[in-house]
C-alpha positions as CSV (number, residue, x, y, z in Angstrom):
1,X,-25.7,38.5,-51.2
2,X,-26.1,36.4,-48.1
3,X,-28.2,33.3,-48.3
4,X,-30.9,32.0,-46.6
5,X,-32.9,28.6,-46.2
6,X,-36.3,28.2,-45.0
7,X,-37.3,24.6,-44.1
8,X,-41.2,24.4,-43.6
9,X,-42.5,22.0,-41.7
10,X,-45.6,20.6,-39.9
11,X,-46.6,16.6,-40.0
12,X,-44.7,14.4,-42.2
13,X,-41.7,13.7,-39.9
14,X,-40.6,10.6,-42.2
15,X,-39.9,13.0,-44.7
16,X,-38.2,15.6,-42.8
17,X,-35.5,13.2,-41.9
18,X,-34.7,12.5,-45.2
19,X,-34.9,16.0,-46.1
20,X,-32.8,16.8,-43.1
21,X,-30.5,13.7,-44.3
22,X,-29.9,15.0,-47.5
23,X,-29.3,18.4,-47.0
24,X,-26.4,17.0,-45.2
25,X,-25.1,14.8,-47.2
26,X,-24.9,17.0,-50.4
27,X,-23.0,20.0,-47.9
28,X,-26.1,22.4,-48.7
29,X,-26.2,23.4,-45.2
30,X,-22.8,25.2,-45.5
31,X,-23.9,26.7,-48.6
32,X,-26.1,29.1,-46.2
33,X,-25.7,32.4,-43.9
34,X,-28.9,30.9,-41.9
35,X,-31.4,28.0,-41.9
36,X,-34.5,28.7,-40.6
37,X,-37.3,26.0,-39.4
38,X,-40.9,27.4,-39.7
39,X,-42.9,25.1,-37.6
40,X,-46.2,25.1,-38.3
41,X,-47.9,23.2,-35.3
42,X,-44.9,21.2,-34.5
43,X,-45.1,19.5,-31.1
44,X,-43.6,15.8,-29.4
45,X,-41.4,13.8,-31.3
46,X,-41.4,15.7,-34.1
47,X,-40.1,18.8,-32.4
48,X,-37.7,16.2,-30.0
49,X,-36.0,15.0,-33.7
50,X,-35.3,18.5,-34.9
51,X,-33.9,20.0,-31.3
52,X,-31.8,16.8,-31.2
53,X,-30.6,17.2,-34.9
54,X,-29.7,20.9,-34.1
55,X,-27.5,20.3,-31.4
56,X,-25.5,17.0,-33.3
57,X,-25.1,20.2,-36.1
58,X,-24.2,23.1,-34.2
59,X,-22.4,24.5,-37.4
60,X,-25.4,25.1,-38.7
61,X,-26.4,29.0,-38.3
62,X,-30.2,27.5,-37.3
63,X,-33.4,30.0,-36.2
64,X,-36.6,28.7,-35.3
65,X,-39.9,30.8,-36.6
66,X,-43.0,28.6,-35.1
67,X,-46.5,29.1,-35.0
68,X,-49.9,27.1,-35.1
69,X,-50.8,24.0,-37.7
70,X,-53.2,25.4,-40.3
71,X,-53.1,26.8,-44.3
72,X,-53.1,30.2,-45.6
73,X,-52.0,32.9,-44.0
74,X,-50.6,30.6,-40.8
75,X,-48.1,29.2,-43.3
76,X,-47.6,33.0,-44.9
77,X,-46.9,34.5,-41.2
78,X,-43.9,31.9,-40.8
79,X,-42.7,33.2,-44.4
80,X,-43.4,36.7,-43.8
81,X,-41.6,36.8,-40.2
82,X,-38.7,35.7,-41.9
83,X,-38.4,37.7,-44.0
84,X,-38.6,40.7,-41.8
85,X,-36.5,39.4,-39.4
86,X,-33.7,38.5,-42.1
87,X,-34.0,41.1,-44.7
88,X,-31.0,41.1,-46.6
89,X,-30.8,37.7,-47.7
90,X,-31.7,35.9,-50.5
91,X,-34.4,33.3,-49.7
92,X,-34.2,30.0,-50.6
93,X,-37.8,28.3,-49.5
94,X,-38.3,24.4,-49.3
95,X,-41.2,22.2,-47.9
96,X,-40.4,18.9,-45.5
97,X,-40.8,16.8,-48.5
98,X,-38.7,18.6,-50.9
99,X,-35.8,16.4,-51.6
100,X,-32.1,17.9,-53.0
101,X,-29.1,16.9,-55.0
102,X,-25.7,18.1,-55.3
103,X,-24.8,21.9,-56.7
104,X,-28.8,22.6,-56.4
105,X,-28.2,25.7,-54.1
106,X,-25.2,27.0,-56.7
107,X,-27.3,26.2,-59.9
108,X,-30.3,28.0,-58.1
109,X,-28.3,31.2,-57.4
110,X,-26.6,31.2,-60.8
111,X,-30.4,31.8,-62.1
112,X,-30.8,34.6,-59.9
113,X,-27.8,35.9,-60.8
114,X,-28.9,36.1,-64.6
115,X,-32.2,37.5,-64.1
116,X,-31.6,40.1,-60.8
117,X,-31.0,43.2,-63.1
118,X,-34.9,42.7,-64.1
119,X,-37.4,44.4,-61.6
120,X,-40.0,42.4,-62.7
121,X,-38.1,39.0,-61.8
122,X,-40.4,37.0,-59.4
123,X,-39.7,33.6,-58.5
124,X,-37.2,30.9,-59.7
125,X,-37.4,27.4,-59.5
126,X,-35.7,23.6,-60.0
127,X,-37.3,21.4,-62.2
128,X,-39.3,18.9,-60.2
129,X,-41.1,15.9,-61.5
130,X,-44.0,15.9,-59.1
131,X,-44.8,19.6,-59.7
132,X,-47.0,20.4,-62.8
133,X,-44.2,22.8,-64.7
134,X,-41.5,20.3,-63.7
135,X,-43.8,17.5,-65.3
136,X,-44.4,19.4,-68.1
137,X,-41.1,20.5,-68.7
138,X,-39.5,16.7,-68.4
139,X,-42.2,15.2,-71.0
140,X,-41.8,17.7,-73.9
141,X,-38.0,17.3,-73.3
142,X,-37.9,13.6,-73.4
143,X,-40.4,12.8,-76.2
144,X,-40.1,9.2,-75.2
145,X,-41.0,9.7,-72.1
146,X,-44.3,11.4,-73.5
147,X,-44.9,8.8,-76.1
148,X,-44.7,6.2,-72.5
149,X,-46.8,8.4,-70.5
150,X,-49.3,8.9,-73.6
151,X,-49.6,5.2,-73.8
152,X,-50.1,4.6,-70.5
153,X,-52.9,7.2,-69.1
154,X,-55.6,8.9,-70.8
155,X,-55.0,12.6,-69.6
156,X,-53.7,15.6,-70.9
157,X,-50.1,16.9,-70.6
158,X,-50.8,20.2,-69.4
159,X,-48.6,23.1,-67.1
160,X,-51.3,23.7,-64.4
161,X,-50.4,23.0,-61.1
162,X,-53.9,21.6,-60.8
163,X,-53.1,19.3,-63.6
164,X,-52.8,15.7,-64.3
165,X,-49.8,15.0,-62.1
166,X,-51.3,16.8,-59.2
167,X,-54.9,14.9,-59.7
168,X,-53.0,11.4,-60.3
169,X,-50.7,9.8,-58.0
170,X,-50.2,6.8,-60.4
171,X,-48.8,9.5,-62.6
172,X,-46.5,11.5,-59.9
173,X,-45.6,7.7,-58.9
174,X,-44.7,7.0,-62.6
175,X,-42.4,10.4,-62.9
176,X,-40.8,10.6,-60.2
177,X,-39.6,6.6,-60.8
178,X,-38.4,7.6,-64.1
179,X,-36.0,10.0,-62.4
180,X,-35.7,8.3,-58.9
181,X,-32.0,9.1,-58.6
182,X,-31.5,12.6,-58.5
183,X,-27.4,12.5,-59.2
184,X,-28.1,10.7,-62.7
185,X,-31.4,12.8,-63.3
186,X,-29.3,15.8,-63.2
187,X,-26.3,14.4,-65.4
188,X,-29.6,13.4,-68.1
189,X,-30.7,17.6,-67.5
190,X,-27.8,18.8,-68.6
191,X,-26.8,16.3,-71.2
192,X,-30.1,17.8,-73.6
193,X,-30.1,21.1,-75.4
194,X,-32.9,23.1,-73.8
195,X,-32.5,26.9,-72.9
196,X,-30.8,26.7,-69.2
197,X,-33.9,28.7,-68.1
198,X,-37.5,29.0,-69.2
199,X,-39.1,32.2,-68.2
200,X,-43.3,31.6,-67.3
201,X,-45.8,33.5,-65.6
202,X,-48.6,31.6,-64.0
203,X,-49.2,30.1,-60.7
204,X,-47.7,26.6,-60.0
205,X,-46.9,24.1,-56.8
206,X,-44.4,26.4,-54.6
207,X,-42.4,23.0,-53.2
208,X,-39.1,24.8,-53.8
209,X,-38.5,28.4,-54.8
210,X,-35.6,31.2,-54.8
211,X,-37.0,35.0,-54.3
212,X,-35.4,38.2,-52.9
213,X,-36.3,40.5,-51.1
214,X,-37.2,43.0,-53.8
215,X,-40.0,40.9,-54.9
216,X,-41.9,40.3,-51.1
217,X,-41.8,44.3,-50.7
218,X,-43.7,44.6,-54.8
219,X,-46.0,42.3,-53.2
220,X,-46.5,43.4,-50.2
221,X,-45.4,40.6,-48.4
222,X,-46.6,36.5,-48.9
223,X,-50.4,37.0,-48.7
224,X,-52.1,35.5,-46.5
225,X,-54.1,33.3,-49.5
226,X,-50.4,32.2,-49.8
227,X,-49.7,30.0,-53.3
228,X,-53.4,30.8,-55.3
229,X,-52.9,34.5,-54.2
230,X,-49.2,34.7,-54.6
231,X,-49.2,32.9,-58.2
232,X,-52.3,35.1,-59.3
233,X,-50.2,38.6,-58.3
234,X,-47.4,38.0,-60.4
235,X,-48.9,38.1,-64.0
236,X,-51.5,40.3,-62.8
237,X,-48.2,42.9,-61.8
238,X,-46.1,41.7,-65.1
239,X,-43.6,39.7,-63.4
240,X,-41.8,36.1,-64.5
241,X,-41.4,33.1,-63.1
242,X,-37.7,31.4,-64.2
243,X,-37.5,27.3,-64.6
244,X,-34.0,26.3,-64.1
245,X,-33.7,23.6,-66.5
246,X,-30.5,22.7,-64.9
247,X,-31.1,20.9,-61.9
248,X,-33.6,18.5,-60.6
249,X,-35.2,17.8,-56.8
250,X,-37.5,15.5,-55.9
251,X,-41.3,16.4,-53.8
252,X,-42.8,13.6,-52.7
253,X,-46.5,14.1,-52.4
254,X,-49.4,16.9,-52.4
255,X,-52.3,15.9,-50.2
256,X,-54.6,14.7,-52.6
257,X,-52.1,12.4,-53.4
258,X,-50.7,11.4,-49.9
259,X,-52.8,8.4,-49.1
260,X,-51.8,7.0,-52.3
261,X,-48.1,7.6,-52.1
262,X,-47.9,6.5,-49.1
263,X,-49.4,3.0,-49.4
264,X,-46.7,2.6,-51.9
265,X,-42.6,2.0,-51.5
266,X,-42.1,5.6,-53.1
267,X,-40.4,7.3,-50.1
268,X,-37.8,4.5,-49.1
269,X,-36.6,4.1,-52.8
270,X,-36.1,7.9,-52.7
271,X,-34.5,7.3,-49.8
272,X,-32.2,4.4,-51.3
273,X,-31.2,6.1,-54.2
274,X,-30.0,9.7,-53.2
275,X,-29.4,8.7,-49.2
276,X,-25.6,6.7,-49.9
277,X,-25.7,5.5,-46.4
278,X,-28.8,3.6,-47.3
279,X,-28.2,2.3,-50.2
280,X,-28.8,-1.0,-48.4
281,X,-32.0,-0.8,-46.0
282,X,-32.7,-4.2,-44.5
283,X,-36.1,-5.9,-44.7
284,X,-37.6,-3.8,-41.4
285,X,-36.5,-0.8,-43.1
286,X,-37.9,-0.7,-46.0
287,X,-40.9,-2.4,-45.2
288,X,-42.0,-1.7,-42.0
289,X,-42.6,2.0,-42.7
290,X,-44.6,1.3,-45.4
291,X,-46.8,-1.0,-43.1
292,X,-47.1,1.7,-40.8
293,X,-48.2,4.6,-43.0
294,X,-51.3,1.9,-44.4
295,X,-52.6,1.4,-40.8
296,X,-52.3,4.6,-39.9
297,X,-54.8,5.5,-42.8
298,X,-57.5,2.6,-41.5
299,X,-59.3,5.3,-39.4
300,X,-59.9,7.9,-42.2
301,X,-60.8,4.5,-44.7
302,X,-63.1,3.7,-42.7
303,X,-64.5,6.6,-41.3
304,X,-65.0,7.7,-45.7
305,X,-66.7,4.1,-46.0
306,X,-69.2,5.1,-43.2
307,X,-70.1,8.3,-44.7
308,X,-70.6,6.6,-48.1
309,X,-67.3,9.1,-49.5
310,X,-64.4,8.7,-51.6
């Protein structure tokens, strides 16, 4: 079966380029029949970057689905146009700051593979430490990492997507530290003895996900409620969900957690330690970014003090 990516993305340029810059460096893009760009409200030097970065990669089979910056079903029309106009594929789905490693796009499809034969198959995904089953996964697999994480913060270990690591940064900070280099994170995935796939069915954070084209027809397409919606249809309709407990990628931040993140060095050590040809960013570039995502939050800091809000 043909392949497909879908790259969505609407504000965080920063993190585009190093999605962009990593897709590259691990060969995913040749991995792919077509990579398509959903832009949702992308406009000026964010649209500049990614016309420039098509034509410096005109190997690339690219498409470009845009429409207007919102939620719901402005994101599920991108999705859902997609798929109609590429039916035969099987759709690989990542946001801006969803960061890969090596052999993610084989490892992915191998876990298709295994569960196609089963109509009621819905979505498979990596594990991914800033994503409440990836969380939950890495902690019960690494007790010690659980006895750390227990001894540090006072909250539960718990699946939801609406859990602890989506509520705390300090924890999705904590996490995603602990496996900051994706090549070695994978080597410690597959060096334990869990079952190479966990089969769940509730919703959870759809950063990265592999579904065919089977399972958008059962449902009718993406609705437009997108992830509540889409995670409440598939135990409602007695479908799975498959964890490949093989291989790791990195998301960098939900919004609740954004300000947070971002104030922090988070996204340049990503950046060091899965980008080789930064391996050594100067002074400027590893700090200066950092300065500039703080100021830009002065307006909304002060604008929440004014109102007397959080």
């Amino acid at each position: 079966m043909k392949k497909l990516l879908m790259i969505l993305t609407s504000h965080r340029l920063d993190c585009l380029k190093l999605n962009f810059d990593l897709l590259k460096a691990t060969e995913s893009f040749a991995r792919f029949d077509r990579v398509v760009l959903m832009l949702n409200g992308v406009v000026g030097k964010h649209r500049r970057y990614i016309d420039r970065f098509m034509a410096m990669n005109p190997a690339v089979p690219w498409d470009i689905i845009s429409g207007p910056r919102g939620k719901g079903p402005l994101v599920a029309n991108l999705q859902n146009e997609c798929v109609r106009r590429y039916p035969d594929h099987l759709f690989f789905k990542i946001d801006e700051d969803v960061f890969v490693s090596h052999g993610w796009v084989e490892k992915l499809t191998a876990a298709y593979e295994a569960f196609k034969h089963d109509d009621n198959l819905a979505l498979i995904t990596p594990v991914i430490p800033n994503n409440g089953v990836g969380w939950h996964f890495l902690l019960n697999r690494f007790p010690e990492l659980a006895e750390e994480y227990q001894s540090k913060f006072p909250h539960p270990i718990v699946p939801e997507c609406n859990g602890s690591v989506w509520i705390y940064p300090q924890i999705a900070e904590w996490i995603t530290r602990k496996f900051l280099g994706l090549e070695s994170a994978n080597r410690q995935l597959i060096s334990t003895d869990a079952p190479l796939y966990n089969r769940f069915a509730f919703r959870f954070s759809i950063n990265c996900l592999v579904y065919d084209h089977r399972h958008w027809t059962q449902m009718g397409g993406i609705p437009d409620e997108e992830e509540p919606a889409w995670g409440q249809w598939i135990p409602e309709h007695g479908k799975f969900n498959v964890l490949a407990t093989n291989t790791m990628v990195h998301h960098y931040s939900f919004f609740v957690q954004q300000d947070w993140l971002d104030r922090t060095s988070l996204l340049e050590d990503i950046r060091k330690n899965n980008h080789p040809a930064d391996a050594h960013l100067n002074v400027m570039q590893y700090y200066l970014p950092r300065v500039n995502r703080t100021i830009r939050q002065l307006p909304r800091a002060i604008q929440r003090r004014l109102l007397g809000t959080s």
